[in-house]
DRENDO-1510 file (C-alpha; in Angstrom, 1 decimal, always signed):
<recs>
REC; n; res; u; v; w
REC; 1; UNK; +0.0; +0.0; +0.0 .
REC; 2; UNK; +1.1; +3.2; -0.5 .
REC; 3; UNK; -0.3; +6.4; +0.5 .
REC; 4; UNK; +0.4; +9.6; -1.4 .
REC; 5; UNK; +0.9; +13.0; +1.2 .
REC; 6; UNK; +0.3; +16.8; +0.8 .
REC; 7; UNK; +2.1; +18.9; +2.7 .
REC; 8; UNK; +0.8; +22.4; +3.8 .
REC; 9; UNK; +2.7; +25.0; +5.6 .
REC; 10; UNK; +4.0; +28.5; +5.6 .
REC; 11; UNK; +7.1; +27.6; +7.3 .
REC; 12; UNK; +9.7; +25.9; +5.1 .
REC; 13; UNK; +11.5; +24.5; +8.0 .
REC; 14; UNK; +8.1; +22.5; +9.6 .
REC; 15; UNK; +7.8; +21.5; +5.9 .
REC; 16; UNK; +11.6; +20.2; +6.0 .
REC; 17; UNK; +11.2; +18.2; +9.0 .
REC; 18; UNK; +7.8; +16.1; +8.1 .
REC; 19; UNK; +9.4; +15.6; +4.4 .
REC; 20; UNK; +12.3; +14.0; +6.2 .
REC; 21; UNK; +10.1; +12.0; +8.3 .
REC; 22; UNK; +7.7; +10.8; +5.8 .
REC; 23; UNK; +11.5; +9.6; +3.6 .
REC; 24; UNK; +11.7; +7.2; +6.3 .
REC; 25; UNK; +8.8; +5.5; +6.1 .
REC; 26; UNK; +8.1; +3.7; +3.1 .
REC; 27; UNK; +4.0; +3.3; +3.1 .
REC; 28; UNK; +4.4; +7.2; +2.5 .
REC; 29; UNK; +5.2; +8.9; -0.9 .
REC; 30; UNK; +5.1; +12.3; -0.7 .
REC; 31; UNK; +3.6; +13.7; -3.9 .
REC; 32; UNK; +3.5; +17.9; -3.3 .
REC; 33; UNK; +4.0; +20.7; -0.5 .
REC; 34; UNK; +1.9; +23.9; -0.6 .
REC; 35; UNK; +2.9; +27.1; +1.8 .
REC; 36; UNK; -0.6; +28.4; +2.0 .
REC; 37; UNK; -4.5; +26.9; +1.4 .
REC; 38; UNK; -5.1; +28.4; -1.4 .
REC; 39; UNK; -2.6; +26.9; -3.1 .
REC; 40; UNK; -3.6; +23.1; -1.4 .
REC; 41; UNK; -7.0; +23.7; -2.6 .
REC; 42; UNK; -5.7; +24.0; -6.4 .
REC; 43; UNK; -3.4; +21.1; -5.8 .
REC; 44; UNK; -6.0; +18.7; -4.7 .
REC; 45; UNK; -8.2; +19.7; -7.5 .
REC; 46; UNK; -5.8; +18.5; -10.1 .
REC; 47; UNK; -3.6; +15.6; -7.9 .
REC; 48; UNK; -4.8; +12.3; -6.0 .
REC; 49; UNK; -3.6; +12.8; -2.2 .
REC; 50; UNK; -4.7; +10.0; +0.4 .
REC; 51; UNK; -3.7; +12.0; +3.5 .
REC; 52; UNK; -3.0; +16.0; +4.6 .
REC; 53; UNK; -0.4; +17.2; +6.9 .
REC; 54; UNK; -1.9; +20.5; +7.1 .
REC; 55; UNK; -0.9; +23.5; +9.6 .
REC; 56; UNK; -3.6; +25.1; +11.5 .
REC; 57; UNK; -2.1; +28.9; +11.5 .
REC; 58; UNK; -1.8; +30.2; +8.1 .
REC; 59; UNK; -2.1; +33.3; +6.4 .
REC; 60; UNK; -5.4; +33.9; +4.2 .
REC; 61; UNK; -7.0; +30.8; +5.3 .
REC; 62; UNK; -6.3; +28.8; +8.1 .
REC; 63; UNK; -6.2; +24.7; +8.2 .
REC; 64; UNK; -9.6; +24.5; +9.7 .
REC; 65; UNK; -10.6; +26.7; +7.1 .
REC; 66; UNK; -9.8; +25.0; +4.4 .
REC; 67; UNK; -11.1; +21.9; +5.3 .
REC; 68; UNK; -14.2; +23.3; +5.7 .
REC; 69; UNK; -13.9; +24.1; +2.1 .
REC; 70; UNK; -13.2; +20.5; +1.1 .
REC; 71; UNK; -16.3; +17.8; +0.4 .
REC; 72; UNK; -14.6; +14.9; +0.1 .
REC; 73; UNK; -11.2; +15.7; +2.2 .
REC; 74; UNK; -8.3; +13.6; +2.5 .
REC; 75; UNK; -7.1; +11.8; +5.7 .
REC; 76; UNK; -5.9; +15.0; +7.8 .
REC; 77; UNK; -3.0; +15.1; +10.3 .
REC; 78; UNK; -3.3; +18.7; +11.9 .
REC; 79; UNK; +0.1; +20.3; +12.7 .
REC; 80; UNK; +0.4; +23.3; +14.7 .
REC; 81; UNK; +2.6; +24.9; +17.9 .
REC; 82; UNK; -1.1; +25.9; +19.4 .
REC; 83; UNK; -2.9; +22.8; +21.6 .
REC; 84; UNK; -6.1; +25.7; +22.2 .
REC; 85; UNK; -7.4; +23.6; +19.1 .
REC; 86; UNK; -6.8; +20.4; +19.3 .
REC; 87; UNK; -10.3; +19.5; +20.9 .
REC; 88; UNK; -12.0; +21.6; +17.8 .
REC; 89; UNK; -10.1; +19.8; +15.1 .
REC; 90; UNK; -11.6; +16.4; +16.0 .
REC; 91; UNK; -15.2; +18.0; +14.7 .
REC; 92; UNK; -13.6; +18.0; +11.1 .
REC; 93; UNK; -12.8; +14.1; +11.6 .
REC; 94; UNK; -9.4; +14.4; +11.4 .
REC; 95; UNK; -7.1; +11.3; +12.0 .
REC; 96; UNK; -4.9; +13.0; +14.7 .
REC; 97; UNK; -3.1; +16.1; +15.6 .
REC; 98; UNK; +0.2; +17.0; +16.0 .
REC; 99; UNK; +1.9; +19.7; +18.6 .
REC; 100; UNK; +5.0; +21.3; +16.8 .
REC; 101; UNK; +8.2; +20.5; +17.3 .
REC; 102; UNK; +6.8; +17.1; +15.9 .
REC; 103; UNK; +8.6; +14.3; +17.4 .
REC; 104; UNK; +9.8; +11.0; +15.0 .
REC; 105; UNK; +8.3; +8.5; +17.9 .
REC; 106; UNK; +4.7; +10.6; +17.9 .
REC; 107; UNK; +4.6; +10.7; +13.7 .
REC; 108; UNK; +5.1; +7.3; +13.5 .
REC; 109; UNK; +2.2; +7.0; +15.9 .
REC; 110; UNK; +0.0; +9.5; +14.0 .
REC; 111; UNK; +0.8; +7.7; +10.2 .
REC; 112; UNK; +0.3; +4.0; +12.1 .
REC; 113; UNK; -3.2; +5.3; +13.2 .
REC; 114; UNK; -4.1; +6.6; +9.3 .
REC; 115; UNK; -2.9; +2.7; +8.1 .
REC; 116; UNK; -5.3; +1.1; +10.4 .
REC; 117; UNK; -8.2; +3.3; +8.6 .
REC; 118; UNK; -6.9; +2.9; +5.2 .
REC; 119; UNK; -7.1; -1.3; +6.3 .
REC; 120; UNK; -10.9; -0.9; +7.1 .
REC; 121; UNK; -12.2; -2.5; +4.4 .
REC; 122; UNK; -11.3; -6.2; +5.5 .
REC; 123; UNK; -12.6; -5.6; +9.3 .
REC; 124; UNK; -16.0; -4.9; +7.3 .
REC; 125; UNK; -15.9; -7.4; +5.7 .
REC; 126; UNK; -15.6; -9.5; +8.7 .
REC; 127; UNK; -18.8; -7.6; +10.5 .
REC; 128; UNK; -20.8; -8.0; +7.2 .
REC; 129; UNK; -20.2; -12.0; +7.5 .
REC; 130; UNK; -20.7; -11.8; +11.1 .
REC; 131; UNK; -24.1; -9.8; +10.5 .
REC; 132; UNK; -25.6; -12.4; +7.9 .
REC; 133; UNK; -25.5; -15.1; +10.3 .
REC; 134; UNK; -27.1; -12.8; +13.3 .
REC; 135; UNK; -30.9; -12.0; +13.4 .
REC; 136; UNK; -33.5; -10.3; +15.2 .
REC; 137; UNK; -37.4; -10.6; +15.3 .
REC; 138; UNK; -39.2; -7.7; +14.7 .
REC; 139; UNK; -43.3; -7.0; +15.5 .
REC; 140; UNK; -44.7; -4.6; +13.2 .
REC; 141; UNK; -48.6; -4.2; +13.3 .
REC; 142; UNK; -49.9; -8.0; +13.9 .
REC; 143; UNK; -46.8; -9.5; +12.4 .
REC; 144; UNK; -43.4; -10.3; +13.4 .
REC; 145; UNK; -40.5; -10.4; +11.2 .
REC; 146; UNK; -37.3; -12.4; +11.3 .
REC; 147; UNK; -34.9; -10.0; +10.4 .
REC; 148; UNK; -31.1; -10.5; +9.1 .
REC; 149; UNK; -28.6; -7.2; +11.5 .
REC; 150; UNK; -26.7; -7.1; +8.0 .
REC; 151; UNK; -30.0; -5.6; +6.5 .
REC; 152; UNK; -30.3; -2.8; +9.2 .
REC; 153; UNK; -29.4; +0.5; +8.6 .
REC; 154; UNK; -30.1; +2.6; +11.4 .
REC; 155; UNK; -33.0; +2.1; +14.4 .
REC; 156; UNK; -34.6; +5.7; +15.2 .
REC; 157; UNK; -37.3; +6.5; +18.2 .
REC; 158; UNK; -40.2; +7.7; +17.1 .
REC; 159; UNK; -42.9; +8.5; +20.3 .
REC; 160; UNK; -43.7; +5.3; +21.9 .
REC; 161; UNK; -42.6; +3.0; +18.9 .
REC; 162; UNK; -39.5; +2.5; +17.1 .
REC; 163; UNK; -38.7; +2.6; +13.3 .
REC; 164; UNK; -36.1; -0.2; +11.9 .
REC; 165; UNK; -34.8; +1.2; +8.8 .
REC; 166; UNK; -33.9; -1.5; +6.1 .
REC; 167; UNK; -32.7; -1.1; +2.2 .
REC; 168; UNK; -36.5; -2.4; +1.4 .
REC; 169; UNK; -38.7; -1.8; +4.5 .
REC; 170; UNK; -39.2; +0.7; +7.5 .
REC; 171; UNK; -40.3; -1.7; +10.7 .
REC; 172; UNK; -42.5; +0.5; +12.8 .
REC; 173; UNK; -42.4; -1.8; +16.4 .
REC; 174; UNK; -43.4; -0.7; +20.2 .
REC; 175; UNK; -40.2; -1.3; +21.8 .
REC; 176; UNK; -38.1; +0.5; +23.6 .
REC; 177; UNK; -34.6; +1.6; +22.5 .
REC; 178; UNK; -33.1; +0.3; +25.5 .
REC; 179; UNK; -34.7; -3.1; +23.9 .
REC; 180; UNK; -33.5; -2.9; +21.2 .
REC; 181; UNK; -30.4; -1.9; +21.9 .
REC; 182; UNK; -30.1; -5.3; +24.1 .
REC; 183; UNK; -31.2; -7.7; +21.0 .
REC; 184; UNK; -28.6; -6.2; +18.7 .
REC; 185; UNK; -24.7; -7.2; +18.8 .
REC; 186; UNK; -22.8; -4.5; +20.3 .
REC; 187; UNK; -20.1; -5.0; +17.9 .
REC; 188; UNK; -21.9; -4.4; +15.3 .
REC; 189; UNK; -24.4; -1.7; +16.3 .
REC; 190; UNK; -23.9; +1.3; +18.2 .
REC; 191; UNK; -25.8; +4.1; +19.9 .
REC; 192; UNK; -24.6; +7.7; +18.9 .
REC; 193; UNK; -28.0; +9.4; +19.9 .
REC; 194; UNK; -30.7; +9.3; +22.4 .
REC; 195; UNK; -32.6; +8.7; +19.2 .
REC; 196; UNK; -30.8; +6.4; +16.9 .
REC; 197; UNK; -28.6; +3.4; +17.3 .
REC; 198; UNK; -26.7; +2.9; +13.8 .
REC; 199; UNK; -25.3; +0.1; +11.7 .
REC; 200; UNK; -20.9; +0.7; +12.2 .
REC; 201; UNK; -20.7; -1.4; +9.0 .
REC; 202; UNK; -23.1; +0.8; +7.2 .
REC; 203; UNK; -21.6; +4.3; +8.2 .
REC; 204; UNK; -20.8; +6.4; +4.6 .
REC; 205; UNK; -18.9; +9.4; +6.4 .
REC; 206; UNK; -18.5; +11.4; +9.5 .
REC; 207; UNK; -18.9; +15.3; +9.3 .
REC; 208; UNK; -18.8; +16.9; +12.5 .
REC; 209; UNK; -21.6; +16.2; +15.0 .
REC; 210; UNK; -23.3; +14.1; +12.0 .
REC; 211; UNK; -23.1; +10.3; +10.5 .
REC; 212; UNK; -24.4; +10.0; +6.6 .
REC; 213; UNK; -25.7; +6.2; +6.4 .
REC; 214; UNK; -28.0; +5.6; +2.9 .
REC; 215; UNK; -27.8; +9.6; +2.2 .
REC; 216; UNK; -29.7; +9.5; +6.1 .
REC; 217; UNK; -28.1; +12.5; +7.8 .
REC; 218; UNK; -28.4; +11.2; +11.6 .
REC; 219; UNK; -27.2; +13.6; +14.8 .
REC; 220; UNK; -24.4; +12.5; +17.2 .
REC; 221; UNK; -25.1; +13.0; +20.5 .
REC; 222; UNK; -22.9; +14.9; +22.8 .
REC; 223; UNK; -22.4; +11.8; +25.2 .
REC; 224; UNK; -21.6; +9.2; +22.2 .
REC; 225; UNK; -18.9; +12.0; +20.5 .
REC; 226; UNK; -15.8; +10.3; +22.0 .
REC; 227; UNK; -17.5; +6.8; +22.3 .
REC; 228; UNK; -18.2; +6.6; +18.7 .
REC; 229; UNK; -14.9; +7.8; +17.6 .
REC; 230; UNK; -12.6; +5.1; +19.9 .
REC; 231; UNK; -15.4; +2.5; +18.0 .
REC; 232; UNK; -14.5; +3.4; +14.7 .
REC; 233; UNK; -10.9; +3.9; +15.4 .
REC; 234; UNK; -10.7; -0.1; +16.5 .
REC; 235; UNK; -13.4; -1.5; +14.4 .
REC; 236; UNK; -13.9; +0.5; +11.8 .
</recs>
């Protein structure tokens, strides 16, 4: 595997001393390095890049800025000599960030955490197997369902019942979440909301306080926030 990095900075000697530490690791290929946003943006318009190492405090537009700008971002390792941030960087999912001067041990530590995610697609692959052979039954109306976990999307409250949202079907049922929450595998499922309990298989993206599943934009709960992202950072 090899993963292709940007660098962005305004100071040529941070730039310096992640190009030397990216040299010595040989997953990484280092493709460009940008001193400003701006010039990132135009870069990533016209160049495949699998992961950032972007610095917070720039001129014109700052890191967080810019990724704000971006739809569809790269893997981001922040880089700045300012911690104050650290805690809002995490709402732009980035991988990790890094308090200047960088040290070799804590890089290595940052890029090892970006491999794991770029190896997600195999642990998937494991929970969508595991999820065929695991099923629930569901009561909707005068009829109960057996249904497959690899089939649910997302489980949302709804007043006294609940709604079990499937590719095909919605399954209104009067359970409880807390009932529901017992039948599923915890594994598999998780609950980021009062509200919903999602899929982890079945997650498209992360922006901020929001998970996308089937175009579904579903809130993340102040109380799940850090839950959901040590979940995803070992099974997902």
């Amino acid at each position: 595997m090899e993963i292709k990095c940007l660098i962005i900075d305004d100071e040529v000697l941070a730039q310096n001393v992640i190009e030397n530490y990216i040299s010595t690791i040989p997953t990484l290929k280092l493709v460009g390095k940008c001193d400003n946003a701006v010039e990132a943006i135009s870069f990533l318009h016209n160049n495949p890049v699998d992961l950032l190492f972007l610095d917070l405090n720039m001129p014109e537009l700052s890191g967080l800025d810019m990724l704000k700008t971006l739809t569809k971002p790269p893997k981001v390792i922040l880089t700045t000599a300012y911690s104050e941030y650290a805690l809002e960087s995490y709402e732009y999912g980035v991988v990790d960030y890094l308090l200047k001067p960088i040290k070799l041990e804590r890089f290595i530590k940052s890029v090892n955490k970006v491999v794991a995610q770029f190896n997600q697609p195999a642990v998937h692959d494991e929970h969508k197997a595991e999820a065929r052979l695991y099923t629930i039954f569901i009561k909707d109306d005068q009829v109960t369902y057996q249904v497959s976990a690899e089939d649910i999307l997302y489980v949302e409250a709804y007043g006294n019942y609940l709604k079990v949202h499937t590719p095909g079907k919605v399954y209104v049922t009067r359970e409880t979440m807390h009932d529901i929450e017992k039948k599923l595998p915890e594994n598999l499922f998780m609950r980021v909301h009062k509200s919903f309990i999602i899929s982890l298989s079945k997650i498209q993206s992360i922006s901020g306080n929001r998970v996308y599943i089937n175009q579904q934009e579903i809130p993340i709960g102040e109380m799940y926030k850090l839950a959901l992202k040590q979940k995803i950072g070992t099974t997902h």
